[in-house]
N, C-alpha and C positions, 0 to 999 in steps of 0.2 A: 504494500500500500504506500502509494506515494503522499506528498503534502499537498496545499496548493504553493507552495514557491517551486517546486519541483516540477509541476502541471504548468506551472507559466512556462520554465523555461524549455520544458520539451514543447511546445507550440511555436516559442520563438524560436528556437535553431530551425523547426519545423517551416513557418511560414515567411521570414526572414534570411534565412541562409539557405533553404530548399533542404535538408541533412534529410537524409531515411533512418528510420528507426535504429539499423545494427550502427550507424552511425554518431545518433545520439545518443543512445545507449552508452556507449563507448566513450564518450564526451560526459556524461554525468556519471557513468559507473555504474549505471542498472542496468537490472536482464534486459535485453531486447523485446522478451513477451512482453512484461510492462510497459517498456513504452510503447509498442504495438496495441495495446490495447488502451492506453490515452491518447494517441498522436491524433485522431478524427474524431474526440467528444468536443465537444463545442463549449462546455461547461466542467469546473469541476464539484466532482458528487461526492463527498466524503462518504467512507462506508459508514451504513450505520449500526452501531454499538450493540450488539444483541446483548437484551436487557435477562441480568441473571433474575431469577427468581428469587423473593424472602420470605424465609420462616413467619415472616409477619402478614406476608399476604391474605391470609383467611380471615385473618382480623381485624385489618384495616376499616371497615365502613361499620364493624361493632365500636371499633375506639372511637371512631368519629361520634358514634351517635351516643355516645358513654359521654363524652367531651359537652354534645351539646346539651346534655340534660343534668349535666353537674360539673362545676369545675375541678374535674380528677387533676389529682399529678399523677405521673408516670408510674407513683408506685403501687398505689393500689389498682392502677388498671393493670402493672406488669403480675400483680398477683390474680389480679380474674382471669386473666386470659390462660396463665398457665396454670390452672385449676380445668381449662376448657384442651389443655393439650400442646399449649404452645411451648416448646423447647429451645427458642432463642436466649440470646441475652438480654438483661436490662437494660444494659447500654441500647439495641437497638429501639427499645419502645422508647426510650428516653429521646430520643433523636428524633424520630415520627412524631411524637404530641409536641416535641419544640417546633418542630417544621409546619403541620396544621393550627397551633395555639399562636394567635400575631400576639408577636414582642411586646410589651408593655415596657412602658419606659419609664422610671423611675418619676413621681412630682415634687419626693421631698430630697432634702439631704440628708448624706446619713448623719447620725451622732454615735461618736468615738466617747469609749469609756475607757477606763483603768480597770485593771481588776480590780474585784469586792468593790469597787466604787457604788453602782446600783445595782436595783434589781426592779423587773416592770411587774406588774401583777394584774389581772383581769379575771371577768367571770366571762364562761361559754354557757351553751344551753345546747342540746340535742334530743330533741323527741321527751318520751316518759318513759316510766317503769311503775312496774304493779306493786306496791309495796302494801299488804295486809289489804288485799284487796282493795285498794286508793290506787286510781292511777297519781303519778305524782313527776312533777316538772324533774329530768333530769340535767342538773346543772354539773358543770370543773371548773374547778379553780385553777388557775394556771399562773406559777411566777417563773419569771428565764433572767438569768443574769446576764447583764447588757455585753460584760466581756466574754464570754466560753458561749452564749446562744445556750449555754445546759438550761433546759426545759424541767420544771414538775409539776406533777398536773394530778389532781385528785377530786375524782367526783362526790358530787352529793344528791342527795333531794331538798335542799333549802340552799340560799343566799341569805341569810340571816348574821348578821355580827356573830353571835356565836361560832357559828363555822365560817364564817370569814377570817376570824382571829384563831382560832384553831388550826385552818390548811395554812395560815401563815408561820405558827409554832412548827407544823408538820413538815412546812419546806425547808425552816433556818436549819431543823433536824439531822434532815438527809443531807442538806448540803454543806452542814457542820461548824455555822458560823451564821454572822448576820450581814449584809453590804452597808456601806455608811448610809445611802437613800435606796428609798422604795417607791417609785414613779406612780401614780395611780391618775385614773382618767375621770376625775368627779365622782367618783361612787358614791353615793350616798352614805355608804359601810364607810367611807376616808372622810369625803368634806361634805359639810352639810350647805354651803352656798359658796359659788364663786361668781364676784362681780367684776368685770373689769376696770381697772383702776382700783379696787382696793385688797385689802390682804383677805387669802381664803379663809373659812371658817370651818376649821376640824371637827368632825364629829368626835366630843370628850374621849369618846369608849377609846376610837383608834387613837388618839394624841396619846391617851395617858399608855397604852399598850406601845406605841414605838419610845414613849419615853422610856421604857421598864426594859424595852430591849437595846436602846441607845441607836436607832436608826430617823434618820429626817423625811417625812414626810412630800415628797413632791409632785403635788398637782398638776397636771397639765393645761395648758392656754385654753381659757374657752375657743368650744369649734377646733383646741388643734389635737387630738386625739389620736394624729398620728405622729407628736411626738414619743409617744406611746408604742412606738409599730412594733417593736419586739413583742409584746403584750399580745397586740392584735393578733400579730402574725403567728402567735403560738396555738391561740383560739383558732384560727384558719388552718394550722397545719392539723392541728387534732381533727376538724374535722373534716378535713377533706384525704386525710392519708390515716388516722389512727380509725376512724370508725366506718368508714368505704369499707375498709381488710374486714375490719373485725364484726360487724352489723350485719355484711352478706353471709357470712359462714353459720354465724348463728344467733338465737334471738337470746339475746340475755337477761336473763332473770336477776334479781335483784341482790341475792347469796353471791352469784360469781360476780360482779358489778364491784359488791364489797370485796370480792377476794381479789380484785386487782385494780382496788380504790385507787392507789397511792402507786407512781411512775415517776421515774425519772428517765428520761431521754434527752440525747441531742437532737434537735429538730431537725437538722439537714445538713449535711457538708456544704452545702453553697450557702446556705445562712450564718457559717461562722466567719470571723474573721478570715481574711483572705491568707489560705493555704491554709488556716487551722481546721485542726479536728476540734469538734467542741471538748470531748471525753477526754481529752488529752491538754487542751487549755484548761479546765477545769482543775484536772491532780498538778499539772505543774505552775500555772501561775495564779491559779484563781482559788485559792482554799483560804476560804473565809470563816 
């Protein structure tokens, strides 16, 4: 297979200098049948590329339609599909949903933190659960340390101070220390009014509990709750990658719900600091 600079110039020895094929051949270095068989096309036609087959093929217009009726990431769609047979890699489904899913381009900037500097904390919600025959709101509590992205997250059935200040006890716990701030997005459970232009107003319970643990309180801008995004984005990864997996395989009752109340994860390799693992920022710079 030749190029086209190659096709130009067997045309022009061709219709310029009169040359025959064993001719120019011999003047460029190629077989003779080649250029026998360009010297009189008029155009050149690159071959074309016969397209290999992928492992992903059979799956492709299920992911699409996965895609359009929930925003999956790659992971929990790369675990349905291979529950349906598929024995590629993740890397390849990971590449397909970036290539159909358009780029989003970041609106805020990031914020840099120090280790144990902060930590964000927020409430999720997902569906209910049958507790004593009560269906009942099932809510997580979710706090991520702004340097390692380490995530813990522990369900309940209330949002209530009580167990707002308790999953707060239960994260310092696991993660063996306290950060000097706790970022929170107006919760009621944190501040009971924010005005702009004047100082927030603590709800008492939380003041006097961060003072007992020695951590500062930090509200975010009205409206701006996505200086928050670690927060956010922890609630978004729970549900869009921890309960996708774990909701389709089976319905959970309210026994196993408490028997894996309480998680610690990193949220994602491409949500930690660039090049860090979270689990690995965590034990070495971030033990608070």
């Amino acid at each position: 297979m030749i190029d086209y600079e190659q096709f130009c110039k067997i045309k022009l020895l061709k219709e310029q200098k009169g040359l025959t094929s064993p001719l120019i051949a011999r003047e460029l270095g190629l077989d003779v049948r080649t250029v026998a068989k360009w010297i009189d096309e008029k155009t050149f036609k690159p071959r074309a590329l016969a397209l290999r087959p992928s492992k992903l093929d059979a799956f492709k217009d299920q992911i699409v339609r996965m895609i359009e009726t929930h925003p999956y990431t790659a992971s929990p769609i790369f675990y349905r599909i291979r529950e349906q047979g598929f024995d590629g890699s993740y890397a390849i489904v990971k590449e397909y949903v970036r290539k159909i899913r358009p780029a989003r381009a970041p609106a805020y900037l990031s914020l840099a933190f120090a280790p144990a500097e902060c930590a964000q904390v927020d409430w999720g919600s997902w569906g209910s659960v049958n507790v004593g025959g009560t269906r009942r709101r099932l809510s997580f509590f979710v706090m991520v340390l702004c340097y390692s992205r380490m995530m813990y997250v522990e369900f309940t059935v209330s949002q209530t101070m009580e167990h707002f200040l308790a999953c707060h006890e239960h994260a310092f716990s696991i993660f063996g220390g306290v950060t000097a701030k706790v970022m929170v997005d107006n919760l009621k459970s944190a501040v009971l009014s924010r005005i702009i232009g004047r100082d927030p107003v603590f709800n008492p319970r939380h003041l006097d509990f961060a003072n007992h643990y020695g951590f500062t309180i930090v509200p975010c801008n009205v409206g701006k709750g996505n200086e928050k995004g670690r927060g956010e984005n922890a609630v978004g990864y729970v549900k869009k990658t921890f309960f996708p997996v774990w909701i389709s395989r089976i319905l959970m009752p309210w026994g196993l719900l408490y028997g894996i109340g309480q998680m610690i994860s990193p949220m994602s390799g491409s949500t930690a600091p660039p090049g860090k693992n979270p689990l690995i920022c965590l034990k070495k710079k971030e033990r608070i």
